[in-house]
MIVEXNU-293790 format. One record per residue (C-alpha): residue number from 0; y, x, z. Coordinates in steps of 0.05 Angstrom, whole numbers, plus 5000, padded with zeros to 4 digits. Each point is the difference from the previous one (the first is absolute). Layout:
! residues N
{seq NUM py Y px X pz Z}
...
This chain:
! residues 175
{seq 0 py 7728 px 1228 pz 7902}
{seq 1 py 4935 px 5021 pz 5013}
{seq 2 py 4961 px 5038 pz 4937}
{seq 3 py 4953 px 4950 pz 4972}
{seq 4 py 5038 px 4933 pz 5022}
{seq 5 py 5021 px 4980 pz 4931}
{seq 6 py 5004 px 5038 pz 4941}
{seq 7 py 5043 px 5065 pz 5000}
{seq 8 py 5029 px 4975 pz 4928}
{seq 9 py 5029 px 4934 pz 5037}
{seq 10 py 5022 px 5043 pz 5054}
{seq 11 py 5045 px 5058 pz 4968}
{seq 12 py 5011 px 4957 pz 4929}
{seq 13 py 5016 px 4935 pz 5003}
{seq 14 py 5076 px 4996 pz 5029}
{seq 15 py 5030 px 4939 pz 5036}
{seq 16 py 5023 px 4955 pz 4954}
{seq 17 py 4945 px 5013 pz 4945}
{seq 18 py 4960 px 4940 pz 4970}
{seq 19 py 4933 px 5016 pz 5011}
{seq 20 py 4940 px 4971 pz 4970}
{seq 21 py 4930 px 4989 pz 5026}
{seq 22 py 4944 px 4993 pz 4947}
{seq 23 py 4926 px 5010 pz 4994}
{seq 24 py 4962 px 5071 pz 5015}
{seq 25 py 5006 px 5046 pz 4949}
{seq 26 py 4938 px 5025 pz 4980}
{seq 27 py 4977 px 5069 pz 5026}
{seq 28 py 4945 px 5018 pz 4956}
{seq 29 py 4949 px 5000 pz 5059}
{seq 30 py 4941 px 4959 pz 4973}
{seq 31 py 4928 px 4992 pz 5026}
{seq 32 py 4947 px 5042 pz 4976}
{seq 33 py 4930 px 4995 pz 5019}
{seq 34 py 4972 px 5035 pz 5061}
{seq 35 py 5016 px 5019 pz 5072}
{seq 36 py 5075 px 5004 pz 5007}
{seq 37 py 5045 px 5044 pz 5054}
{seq 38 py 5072 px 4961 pz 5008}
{seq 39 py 5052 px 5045 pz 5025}
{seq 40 py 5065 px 4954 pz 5017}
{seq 41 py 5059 px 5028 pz 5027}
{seq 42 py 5055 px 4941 pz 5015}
{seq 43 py 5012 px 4945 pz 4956}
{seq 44 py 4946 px 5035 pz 4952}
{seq 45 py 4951 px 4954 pz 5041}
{seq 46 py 5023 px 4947 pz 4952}
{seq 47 py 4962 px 5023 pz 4939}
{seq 48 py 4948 px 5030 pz 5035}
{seq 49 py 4984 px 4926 pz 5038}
{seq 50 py 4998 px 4971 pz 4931}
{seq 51 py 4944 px 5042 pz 4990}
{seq 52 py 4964 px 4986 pz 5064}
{seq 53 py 5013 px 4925 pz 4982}
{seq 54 py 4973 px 5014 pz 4923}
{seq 55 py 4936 px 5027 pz 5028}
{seq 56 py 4998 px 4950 pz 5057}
{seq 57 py 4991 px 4946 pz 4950}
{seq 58 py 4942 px 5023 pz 4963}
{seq 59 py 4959 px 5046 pz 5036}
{seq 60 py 4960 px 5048 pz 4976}
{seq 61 py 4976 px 5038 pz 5056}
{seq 62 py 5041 px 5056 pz 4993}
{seq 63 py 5039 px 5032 pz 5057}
{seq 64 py 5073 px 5001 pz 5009}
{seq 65 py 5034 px 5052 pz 5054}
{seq 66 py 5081 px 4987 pz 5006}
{seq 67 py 5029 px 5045 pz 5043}
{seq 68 py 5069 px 4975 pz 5014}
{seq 69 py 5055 px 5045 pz 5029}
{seq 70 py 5063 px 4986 pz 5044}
{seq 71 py 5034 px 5046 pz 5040}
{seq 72 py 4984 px 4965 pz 5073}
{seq 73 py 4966 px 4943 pz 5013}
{seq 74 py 5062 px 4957 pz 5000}
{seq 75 py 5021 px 5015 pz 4933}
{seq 76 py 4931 px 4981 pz 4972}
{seq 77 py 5018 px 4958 pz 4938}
{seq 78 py 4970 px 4935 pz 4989}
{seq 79 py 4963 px 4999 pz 5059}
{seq 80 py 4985 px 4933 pz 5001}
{seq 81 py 4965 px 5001 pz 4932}
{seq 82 py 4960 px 5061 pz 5019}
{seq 83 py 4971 px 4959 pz 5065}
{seq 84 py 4982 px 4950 pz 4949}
{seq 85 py 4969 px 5046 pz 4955}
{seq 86 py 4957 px 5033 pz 5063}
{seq 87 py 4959 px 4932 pz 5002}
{seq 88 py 4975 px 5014 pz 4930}
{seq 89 py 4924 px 5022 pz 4997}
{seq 90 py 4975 px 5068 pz 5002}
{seq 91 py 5012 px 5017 pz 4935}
{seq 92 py 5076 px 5019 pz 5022}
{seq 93 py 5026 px 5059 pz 5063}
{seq 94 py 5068 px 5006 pz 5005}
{seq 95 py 5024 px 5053 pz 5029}
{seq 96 py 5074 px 5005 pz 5032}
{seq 97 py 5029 px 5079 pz 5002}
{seq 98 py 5062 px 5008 pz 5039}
{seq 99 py 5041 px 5069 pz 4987}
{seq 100 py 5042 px 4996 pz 5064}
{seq 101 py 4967 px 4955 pz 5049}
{seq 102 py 4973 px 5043 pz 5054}
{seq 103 py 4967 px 4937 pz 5034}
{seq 104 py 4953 px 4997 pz 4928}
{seq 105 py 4923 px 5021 pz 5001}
{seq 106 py 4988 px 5070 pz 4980}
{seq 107 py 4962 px 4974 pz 4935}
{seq 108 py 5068 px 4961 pz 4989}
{seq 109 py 5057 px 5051 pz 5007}
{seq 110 py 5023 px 5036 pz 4928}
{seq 111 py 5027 px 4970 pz 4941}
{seq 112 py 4966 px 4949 pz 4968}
{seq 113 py 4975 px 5049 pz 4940}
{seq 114 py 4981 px 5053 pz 5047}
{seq 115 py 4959 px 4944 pz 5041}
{seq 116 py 4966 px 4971 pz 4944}
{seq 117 py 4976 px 5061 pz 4976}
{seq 118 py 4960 px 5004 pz 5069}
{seq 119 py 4961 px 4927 pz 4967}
{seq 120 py 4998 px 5033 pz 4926}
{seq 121 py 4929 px 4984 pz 4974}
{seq 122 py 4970 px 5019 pz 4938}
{seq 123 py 5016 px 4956 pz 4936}
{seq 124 py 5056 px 4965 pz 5033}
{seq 125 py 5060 px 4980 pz 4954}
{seq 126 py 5063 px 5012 pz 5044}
{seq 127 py 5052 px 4960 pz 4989}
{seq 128 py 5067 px 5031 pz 5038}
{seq 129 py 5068 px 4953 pz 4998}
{seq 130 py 5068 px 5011 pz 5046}
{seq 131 py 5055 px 5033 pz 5004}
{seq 132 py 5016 px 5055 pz 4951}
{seq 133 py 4997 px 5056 pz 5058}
{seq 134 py 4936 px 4972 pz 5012}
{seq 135 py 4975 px 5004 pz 4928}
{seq 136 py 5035 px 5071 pz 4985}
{seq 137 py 4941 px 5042 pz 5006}
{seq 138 py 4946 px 4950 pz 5014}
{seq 139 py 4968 px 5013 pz 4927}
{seq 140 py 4989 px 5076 pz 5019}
{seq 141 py 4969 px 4984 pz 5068}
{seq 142 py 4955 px 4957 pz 4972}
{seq 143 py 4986 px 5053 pz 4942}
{seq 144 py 4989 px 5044 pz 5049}
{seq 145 py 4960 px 4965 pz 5043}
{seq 146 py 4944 px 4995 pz 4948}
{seq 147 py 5021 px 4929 pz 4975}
{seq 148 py 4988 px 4998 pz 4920}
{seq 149 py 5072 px 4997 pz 4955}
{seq 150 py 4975 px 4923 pz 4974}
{seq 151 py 4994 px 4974 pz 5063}
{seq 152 py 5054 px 5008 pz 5038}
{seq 153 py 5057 px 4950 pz 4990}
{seq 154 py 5074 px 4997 pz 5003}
{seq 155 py 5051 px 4939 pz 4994}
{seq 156 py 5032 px 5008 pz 4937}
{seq 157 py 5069 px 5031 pz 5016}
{seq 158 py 5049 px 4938 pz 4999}
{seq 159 py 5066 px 5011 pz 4962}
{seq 160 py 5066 px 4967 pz 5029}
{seq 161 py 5042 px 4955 pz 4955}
{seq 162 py 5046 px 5036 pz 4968}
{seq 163 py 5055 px 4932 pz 4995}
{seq 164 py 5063 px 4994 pz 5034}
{seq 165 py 4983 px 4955 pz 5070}
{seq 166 py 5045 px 4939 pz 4985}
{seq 167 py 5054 px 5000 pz 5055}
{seq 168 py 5049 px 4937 pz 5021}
{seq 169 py 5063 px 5019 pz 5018}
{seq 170 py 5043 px 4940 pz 5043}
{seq 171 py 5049 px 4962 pz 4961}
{seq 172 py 5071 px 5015 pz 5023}
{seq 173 py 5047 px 4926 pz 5012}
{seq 174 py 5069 px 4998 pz 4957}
């Protein structure tokens, strides 16, 4: 399966036969602040980070909102249609698509999604970064690095698996 499809816990986890159980999104500890915001989304970290774009969406406040969304071709794009959607808002919001293996992308689009946004880095932006933990490994240095102050730059809060036995059925056997 292709990386990003579903989520690599569902994937190499859950085995066949295993109950599983859908519930709400866990919190990830990325709330709005005010000010300009960067949005780096890598994968299904899109999710939170739309919630955000949809949070400012309904009250603007004239700030400006950059989400830089990374896939590794064009194909693989996640959510796709909800980013078209999201491209009709007004000019408050650029999104920005970076493709790390798509050789058919824009120059200003090829890289990784933290290494592109870093290209649209202005001054007093909070940036917000959510995806997959590769993704997020060393995305608090860069940013360090890159001149963005410690308090605003902003990570999911690390999310802990359950620690419970999956419930299993096994088939009954006839006498």
């Amino acid at each position: 399966m292709a990386a990003g499809t579903v989520s690599g816990s569902l994937v190499h986890e859950v085995r066949p036969g295993e109950l599983l159980r859908l519930g709400t999104p866990r919190d990830t500890g990325l709330h709005l602040r005010d000010g300009d915001l960067l949005l780096v989304a890598g994968g299904t970290g899109l999710a939170p980070l739309r919630a955000l774009v949809e949070q400012v969406a309904a009250a603007p406040d004239g700030r400006r909102v950059t989400l830089v969304v990374g896939a590794r071709t064009f194909v693989e794009l996640y959510d796709a249609i909800a980013l078209d959607k999201l491209q009709c808002a007004p000019d408050w919001l650029t999104i920005v698509p970076a493709f790390s293996h798509d050789p058919q992308a824009d120059l200003a689009e090829r890289g990784d999604a933290l290494t592109v946004a870093l290209d649209h880095l202005r001054p007093d932006q909070d940036v917000y970064v959510c995806g997959p933990p590769p993704m997020l490994a060393g995305s608090r240095l860069r940013l360090l690095a890159a001149g963005v102050p410690a308090d605003r730059v902003h990570l999911p809060h690390r999310i802990r698996r359950q620690t419970t036995a999956p419930e299993r059925t096994s088939p009954q056997t006839a006498s």
